[in-house]
N, C-alpha and C positions, 0 to 999 in steps of 0.2 A: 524607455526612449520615446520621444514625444513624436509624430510623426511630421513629416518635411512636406511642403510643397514645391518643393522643387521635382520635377518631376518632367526626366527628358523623353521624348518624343511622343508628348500626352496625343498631340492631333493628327499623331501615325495612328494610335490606337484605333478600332475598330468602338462602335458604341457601350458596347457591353462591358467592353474590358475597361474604357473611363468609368463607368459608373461601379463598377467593381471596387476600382482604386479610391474615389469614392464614399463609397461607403466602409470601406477599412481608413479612412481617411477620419471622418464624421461620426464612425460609427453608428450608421445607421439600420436601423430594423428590417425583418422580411416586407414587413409591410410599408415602410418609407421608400422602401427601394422598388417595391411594385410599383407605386405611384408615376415613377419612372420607366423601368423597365418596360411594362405593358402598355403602355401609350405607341401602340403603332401612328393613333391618329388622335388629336385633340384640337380642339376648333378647325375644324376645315385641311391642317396643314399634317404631312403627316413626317416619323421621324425622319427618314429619309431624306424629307424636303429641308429639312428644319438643318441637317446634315450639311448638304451644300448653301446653305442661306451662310450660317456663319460659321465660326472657330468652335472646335472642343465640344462640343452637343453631348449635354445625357438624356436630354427630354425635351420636353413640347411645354409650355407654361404657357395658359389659356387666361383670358379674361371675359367676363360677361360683355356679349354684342347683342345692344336694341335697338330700338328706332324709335326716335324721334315723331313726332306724326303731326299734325296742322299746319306746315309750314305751307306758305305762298310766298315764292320769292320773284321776283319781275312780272306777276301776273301765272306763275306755273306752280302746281303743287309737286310738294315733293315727300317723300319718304327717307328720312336721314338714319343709316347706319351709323351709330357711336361703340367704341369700346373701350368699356373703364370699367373702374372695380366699386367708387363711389356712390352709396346711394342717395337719391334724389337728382341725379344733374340732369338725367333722362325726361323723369317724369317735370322737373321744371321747366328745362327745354322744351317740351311739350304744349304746357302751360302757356308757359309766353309767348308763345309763338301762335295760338291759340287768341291771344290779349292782341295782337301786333294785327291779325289776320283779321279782328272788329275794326282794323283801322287802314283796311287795305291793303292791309300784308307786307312784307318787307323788298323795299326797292334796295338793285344792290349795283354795283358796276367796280371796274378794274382796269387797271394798268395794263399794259403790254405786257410782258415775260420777260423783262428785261433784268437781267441779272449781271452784278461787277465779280471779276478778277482780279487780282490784286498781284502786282511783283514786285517785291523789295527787293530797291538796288542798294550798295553799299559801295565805299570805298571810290568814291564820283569827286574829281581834282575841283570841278567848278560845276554844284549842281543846277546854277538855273541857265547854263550854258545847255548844260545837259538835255535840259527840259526842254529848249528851243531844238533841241538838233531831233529826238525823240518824236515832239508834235510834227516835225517837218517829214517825217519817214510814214507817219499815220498810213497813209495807203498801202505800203510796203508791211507791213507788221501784220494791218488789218486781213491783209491778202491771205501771209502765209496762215492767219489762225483759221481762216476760212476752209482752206486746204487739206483741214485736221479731220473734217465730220461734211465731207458735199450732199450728205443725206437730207442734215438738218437744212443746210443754207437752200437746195433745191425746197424742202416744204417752205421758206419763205424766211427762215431761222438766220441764224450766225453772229459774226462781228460787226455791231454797229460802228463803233467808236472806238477811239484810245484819248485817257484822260493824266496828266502826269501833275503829281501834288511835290512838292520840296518840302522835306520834313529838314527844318536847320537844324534842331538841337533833339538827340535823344540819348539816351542810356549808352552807345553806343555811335555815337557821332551821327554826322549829317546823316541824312540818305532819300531816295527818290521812291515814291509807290506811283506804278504806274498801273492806273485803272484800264482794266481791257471791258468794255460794256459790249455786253451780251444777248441777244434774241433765244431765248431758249424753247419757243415754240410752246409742246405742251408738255416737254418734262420738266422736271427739277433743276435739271441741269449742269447738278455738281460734275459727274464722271464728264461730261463734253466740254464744259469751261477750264475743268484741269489740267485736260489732256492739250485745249489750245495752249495755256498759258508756259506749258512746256515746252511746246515745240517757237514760241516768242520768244522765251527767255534766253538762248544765247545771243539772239540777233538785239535783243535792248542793251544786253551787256556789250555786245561789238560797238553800238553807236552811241551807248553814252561812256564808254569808260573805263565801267565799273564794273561790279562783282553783281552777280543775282543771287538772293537765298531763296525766299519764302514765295512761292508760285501755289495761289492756292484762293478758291473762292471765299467770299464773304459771305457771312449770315444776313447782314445786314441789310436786307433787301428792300433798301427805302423806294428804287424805282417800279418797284412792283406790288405795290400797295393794294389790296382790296378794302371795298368800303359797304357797309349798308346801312339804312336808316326805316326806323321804323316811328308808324305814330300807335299809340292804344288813346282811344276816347276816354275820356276823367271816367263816364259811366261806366265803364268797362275794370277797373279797379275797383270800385265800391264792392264791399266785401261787409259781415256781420262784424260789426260795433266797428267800420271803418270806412267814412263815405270816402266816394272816388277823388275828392278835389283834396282830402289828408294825407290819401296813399299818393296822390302822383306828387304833390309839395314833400311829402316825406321824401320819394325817390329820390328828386332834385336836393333835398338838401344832403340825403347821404353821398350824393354822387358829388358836393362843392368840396366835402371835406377830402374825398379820394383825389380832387383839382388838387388840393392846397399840401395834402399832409404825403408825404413818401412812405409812413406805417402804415396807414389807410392805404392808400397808391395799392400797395404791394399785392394786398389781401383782396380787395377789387380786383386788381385784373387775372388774378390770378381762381377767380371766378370765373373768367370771360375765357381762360385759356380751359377753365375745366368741361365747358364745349367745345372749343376749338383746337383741345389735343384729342377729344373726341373721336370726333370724323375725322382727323388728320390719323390716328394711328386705324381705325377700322378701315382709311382706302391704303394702306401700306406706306404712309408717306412719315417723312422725317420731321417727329413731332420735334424733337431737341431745334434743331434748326429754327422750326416757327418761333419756341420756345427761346432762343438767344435774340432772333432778331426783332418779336415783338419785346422784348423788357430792353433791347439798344434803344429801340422807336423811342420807346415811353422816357427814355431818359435825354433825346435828343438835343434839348434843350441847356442840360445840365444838371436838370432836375429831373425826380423820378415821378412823372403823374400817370393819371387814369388813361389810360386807351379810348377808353370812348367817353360821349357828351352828353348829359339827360338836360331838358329844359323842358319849359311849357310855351306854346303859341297863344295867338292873341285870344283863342278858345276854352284854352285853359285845357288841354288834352298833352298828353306829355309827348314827346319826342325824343328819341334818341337815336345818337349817328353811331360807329364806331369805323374807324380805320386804320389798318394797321398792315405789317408787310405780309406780302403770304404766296412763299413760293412753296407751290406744291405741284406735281402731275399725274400723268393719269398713262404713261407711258415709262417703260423701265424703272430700275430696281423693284424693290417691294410687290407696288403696285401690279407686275406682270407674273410675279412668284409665288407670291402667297396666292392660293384658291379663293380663299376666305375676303382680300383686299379686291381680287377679281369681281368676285360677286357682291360686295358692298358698291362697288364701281357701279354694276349691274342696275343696283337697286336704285341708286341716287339717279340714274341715268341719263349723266351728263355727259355732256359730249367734244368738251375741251378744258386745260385747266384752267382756266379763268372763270367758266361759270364752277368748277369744282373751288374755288378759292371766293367764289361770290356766296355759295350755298355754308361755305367752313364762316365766315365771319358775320353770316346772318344768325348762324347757329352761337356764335360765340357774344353775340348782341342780344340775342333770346334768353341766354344763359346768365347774361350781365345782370337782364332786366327781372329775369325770377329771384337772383340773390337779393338783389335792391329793396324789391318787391316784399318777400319774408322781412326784412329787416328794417323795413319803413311801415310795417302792420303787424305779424304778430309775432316776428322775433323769426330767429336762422331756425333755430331748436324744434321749434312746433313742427313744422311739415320736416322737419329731418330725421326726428324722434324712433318714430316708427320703424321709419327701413332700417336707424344703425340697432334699434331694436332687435328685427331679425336677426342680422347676424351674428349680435353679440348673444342670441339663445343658438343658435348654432354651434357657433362655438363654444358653449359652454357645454355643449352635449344634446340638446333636446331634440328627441325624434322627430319625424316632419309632421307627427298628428299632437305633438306637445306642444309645437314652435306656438303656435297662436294664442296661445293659454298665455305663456312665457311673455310673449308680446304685450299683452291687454293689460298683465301684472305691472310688467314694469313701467309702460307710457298712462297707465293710474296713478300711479304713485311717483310719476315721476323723478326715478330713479333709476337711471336707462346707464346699467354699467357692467363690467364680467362679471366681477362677486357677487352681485346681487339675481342673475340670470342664474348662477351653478346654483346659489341658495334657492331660488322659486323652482328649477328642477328636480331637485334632491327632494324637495316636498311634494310636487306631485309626481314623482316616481314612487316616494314611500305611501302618496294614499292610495297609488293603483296599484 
């Protein structure tokens, strides 16, 4: 009999007894199940914590946290915490940020915190009658969502506005979204925007009519956009068999085709987000979120381009801007739970989220500018070689005073893969 996951009151169970069920489940080893079991504490968080963070917990699952290092963002250095599993984005980060710092370092600046709410109305007899009656209550609406969080609104936070769209034709007939625009100070803001738009929603549905379903923030946080731009001098690129005026025209012309083509697009920005999920998941903050509403940005248009802009000035020294939405904070969920997202806060030691949201999209312009960079001189492969090196003699088994041998074998022969890592250890296991 095959076994079921159905499985009633798995998140009564105490820890041990999930991971029990488990491993009769999985069938897994003494030693798979230690992996687990024995993790009182893994990166900074311990199981406990990890307990009340979310649903169901067997374990702790860790990812390697570096830092970043040369960065100068508005005139201040910083020390950037990143955590991911990828190797190279660290040390490229690094890199370019290093390139950016010969040309004055990266200037950065940001939007207010202003975040949208969203209500879907349904079932509305005349909806732009609706809409007028709606905008006319604005102060009345605004008031009660004020009324939700007097914490926030006292720090200077709360209900800007109310914005009301008439959607005529959908899958499901007319209906009305009514934008509730938001000060969200320096958190996130999802848990205090939802909680307004709840206590709104019968008083919209009294004045326009209709029915409310969907009461619930948006990813899309166009009005809360962060930006940076950095220059690196043409000199500052020249590299062996690459002068500087080929690497920074290579940049530019990789980055036209990211403008024009949406397969390119994709794989571009999706460099720029592998610094900018970075330091969004190492200060505890909602990388998915960044991750929905920068690829809405990039598509704004209709089409799907690059997030950020490489050019050259009248100097011939390249340039590049990037800006894109980026609601993060530095105040509840994550951020105040996790130890580990604590102390990354620590390090970067910033002191509102908007300069946290100016130092995540300088890092994710640094990051843009190393991939460009490999792939306008000596290709993605060469500087990535190495590290996926390591890990693939890792995992193939080699001890940590084999690994380097295992390395030098395969980035010679350039043949950097798992079967050829087991094959170079099996040999030098059998000649020691």
């Amino acid at each position: 009999m095959s076994p079921t996951s159905r499985v009633s009151g798995f998140y009564r169970m105490p820890r041990v007894e999930r991971l029990q069920l488990v491993r009769e489940f999985a069938n897994l080893s003494d030693d798979e199940v230690a992996l687990l079991a024995d993790q009182e504490t893994a990166a900074g968080l311990t199981a406990a914590q990890g307990d009340r963070m979310i649903e169901n917990v067997i374990g702790i699952y860790g990812l390697p946290l570096g830092i970043a290092t040369n960065f100068q963002i508005n005139g201040r250095d910083y020390l950037v915490p990143m955590a991911i599993e990828e190797p190279s984005v660290v040390a490229g980060a690094s890199f370019a940020a290093r390139l950016v710092r010969d040309g004055g370092g990266f200037q950065a600046g940001s939007d207010a915190p202003i975040m949208v709410g969203q209500v879907q109305i349904l079932d509305v007899a005349d909806p732009w009658a609706a809409r007028f009656q709606l905008l006319a209550a604005r102060k009345e609406v605004l008031a009660l969502a004020n009324r939700q969080d007097p914490v926030i609104v006292r720090l200077g936070g709360g209900a800007r506005d109310l914005e009301v769209r008439v959607i005529e034709s959908s899958a499901v007939g007319p209906m009305l979204i009514v934008h509730l625009i938001y000060d969200v100070r320096d958190a996130m803001g999802a848990n205090t925007i939802n909680t307004a738009l709840e206590a709104i929603a019968p008083l919209l549905a009294r004045i326009s009519g209709g029915r409310t379903r969907l009461r619930i923030l948006s990813n899309l946080a166009d009005r809360r956009l962060a930006r940076a731009r950095g220059i690196v001098p043409m000199a500052s690129l020249a590299q062996e068999g690459f002068p500087g005026e080929d690497v920074a025209q290579g940049i530019v012309e990789a980055y036209a085709m990211a403008a024009a083509d949406p397969y390119r697009a994709a794989t571009h920005n999706k460099g720029i987000m592998n610094g900018v999920d970075a330091v969004t998941i190492a200060t505890g903050n909602d990388w998915r979120a960044i991750e929905a509403g920068a690829h809405a940005y990039a598509a704004r248009d209709g089409a799907y381009r690059s997030l950020s802009r490489w050019e050259r000035n009248a100097a011939g020294d390249l340039v590049g801007t990037l800006e894109m939405p980026m609601a993060v904070g530095i105040v509840g969920g994550a951020t105040k739970v996790h130890p580990v997202a604590r102390l990354a806060l620590k390090i970067l030691g910033v002191r509102t989220a908007r300069e946290l949201a100016e130092v995540i999209v300088a890092v994710g312009l640094a990051q843009n500018l190393a991939a460009l960079r490999a792939l306008a001189a000596e290709g993605i492969q060469r500087g990535h070689m190495a590290l996926h090196a390591r890990q693939l003699a890792i995992a193939a088994g080699a001890p940590p005073e084999m690994v380097d041998d295992v390395v030098a074998r395969m980035v010679a022969e350039k043949v950097v893969r798992l079967d050829r890592a087991q094959e170079i250890v099996k040999e030098l296991t059998c000649r020691s």
